[in-house]
C-alpha positions as CSV (number, residue, x, y, z in Angstrom):
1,X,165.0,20.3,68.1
2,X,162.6,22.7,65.9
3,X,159.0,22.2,66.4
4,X,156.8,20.0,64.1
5,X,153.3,21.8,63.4
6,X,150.6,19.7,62.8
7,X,147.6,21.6,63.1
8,X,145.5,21.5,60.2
9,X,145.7,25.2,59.3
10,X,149.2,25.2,59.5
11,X,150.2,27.3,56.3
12,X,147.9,29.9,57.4
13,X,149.6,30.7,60.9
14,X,153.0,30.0,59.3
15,X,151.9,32.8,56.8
16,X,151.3,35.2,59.5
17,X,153.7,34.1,62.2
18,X,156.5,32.5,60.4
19,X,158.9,32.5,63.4
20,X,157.0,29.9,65.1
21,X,158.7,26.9,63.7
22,X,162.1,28.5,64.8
23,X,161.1,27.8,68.5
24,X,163.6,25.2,70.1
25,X,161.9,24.6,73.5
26,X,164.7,26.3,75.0
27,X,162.5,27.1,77.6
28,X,164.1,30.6,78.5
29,X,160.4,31.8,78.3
30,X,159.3,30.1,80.9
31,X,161.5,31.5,83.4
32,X,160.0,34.7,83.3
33,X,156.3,33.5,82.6
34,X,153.6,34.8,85.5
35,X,151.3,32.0,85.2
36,X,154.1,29.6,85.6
37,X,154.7,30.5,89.2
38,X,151.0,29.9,90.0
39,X,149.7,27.3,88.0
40,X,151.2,24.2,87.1
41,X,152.0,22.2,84.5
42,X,151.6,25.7,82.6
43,X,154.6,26.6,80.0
44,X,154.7,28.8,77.5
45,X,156.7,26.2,75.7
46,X,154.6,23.4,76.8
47,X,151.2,25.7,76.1
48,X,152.9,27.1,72.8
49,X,155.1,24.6,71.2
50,X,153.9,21.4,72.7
51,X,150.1,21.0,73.6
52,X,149.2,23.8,71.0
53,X,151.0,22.9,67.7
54,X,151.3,19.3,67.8
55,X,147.4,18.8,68.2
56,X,145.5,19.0,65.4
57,X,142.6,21.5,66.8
58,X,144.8,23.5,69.1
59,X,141.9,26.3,69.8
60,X,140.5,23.9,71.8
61,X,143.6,23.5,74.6
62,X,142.3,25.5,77.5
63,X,145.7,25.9,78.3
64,X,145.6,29.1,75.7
65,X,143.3,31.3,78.5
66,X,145.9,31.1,80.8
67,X,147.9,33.1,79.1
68,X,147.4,36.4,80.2
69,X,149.6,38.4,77.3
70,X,152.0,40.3,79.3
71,X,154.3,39.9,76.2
72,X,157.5,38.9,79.0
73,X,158.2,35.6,77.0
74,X,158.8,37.4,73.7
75,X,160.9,39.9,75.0
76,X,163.1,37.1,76.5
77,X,162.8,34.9,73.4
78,X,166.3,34.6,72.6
79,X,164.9,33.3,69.0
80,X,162.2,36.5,68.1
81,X,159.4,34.1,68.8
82,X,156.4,35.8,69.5
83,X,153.9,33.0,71.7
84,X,151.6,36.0,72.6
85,X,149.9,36.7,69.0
86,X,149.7,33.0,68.2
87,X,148.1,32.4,71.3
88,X,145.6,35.6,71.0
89,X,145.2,34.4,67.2
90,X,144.3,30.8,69.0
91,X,142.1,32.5,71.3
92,X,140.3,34.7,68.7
93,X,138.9,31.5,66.7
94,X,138.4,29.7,69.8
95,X,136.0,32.1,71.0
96,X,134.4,32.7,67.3
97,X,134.0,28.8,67.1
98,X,132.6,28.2,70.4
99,X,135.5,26.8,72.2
100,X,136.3,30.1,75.0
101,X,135.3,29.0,78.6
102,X,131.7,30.3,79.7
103,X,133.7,32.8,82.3
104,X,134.9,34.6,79.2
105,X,131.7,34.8,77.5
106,X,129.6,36.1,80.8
107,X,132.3,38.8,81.2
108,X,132.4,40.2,77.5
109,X,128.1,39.8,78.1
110,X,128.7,41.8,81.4
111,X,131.0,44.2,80.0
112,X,128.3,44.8,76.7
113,X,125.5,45.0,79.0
114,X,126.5,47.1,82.2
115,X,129.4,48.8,81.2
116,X,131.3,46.4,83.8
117,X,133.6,43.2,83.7
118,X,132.1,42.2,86.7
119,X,129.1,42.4,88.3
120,X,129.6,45.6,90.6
121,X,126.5,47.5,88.7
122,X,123.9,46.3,91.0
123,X,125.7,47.4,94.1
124,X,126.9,50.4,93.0
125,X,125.2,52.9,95.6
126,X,126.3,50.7,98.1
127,X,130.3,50.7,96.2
128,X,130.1,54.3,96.0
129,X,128.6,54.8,99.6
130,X,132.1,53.0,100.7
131,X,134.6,54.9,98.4
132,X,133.2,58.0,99.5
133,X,133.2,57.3,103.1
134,X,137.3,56.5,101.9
135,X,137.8,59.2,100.4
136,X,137.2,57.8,97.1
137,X,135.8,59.7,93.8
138,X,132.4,57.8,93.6
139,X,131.6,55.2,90.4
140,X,130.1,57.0,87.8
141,X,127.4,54.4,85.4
142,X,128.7,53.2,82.2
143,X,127.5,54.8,78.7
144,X,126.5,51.1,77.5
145,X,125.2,53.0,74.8
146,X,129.0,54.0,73.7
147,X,130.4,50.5,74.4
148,X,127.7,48.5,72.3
149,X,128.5,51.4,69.0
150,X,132.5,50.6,69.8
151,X,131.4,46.3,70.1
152,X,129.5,47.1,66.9
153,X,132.2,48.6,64.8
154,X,134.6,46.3,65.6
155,X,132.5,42.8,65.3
156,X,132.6,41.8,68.9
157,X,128.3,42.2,69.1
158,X,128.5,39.9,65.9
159,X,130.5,37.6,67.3
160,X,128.5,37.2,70.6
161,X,125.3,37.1,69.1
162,X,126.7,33.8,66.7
163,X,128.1,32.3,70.4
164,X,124.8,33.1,72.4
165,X,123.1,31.3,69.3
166,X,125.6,27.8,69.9
């Protein structure tokens, strides 16, 4: 049975993704889904078809940041259906509207400020210390300088300033 959409901006993501209402909850994704192993009640059908396009504000499911776009379920997709974009679409507006868990936030405000996803810059001479005692090539320090002209050009710094300021 074909999926019924009912999120308000349906025409929208039907415009850009117009294979989504071809999905038949055949559940083939699934089977080769990472997060499924390890989490559950996680789907790509359920996350995809189910809990995201029969609510009517689907950016808000947290289900969405558990996808982790490895792209597996739309190679298997015996349909062409491609759950990733929607989802990273979903994920895209959830973040510019507020919605993405703090985690997310404090690692792209990590990333623009040290150069780091996580929080290894105040450690580093003790980090690169260790790797060079293993035989390691030592941690060089980020050009934050570089990253904040790349988050700049592409509207990330924008877009985190507007969520800092909710």
């Amino acid at each position: 049975m074909p999926v019924s959409i009912q999120y308000q901006e349906k025409d929208k993501l039907l415009q850009k993704h117009p294979k989504i209402e071809i999905c038949l909850k055949c559940n083939t994704c699934a089977l080769v889904c990472p997060v499924t192993r390890y989490e559950v009640g996680f789907s790509p059908t359920n996350t995809y078809v189910g809990n995201v396009f029969s609510a009517p504000e689907p950016e808000k499911n947290p289900n969405i940041w558990l996808c982790v776009s490895c792209h597996k379920c739309e190679e298997i997709c015996p349909y062409e259906v491609k759950p990733p974009k929607v989802i990273e679409a979903l994920k895209e507006e959830a973040f510019e509207k507020g919605y993405a868990p703090e985690a997310i936030r404090e690692e792209i405000n990590q990333v623009l400020t040290a150069g780091y996803a996580f929080p290894i810059f105040q450690s580093l001479s003790f980090i690169n210390r260790e790797r060079t005692r293993r035989g390691l090539k030592a941690l060089g320090e980020r050009k934050v300088g570089e990253i904040k002209k790349i988050a700049e050009k592409t509207g990330l710094e924008s877009k985190m300033v507007r969520v800092r300021s909710r």
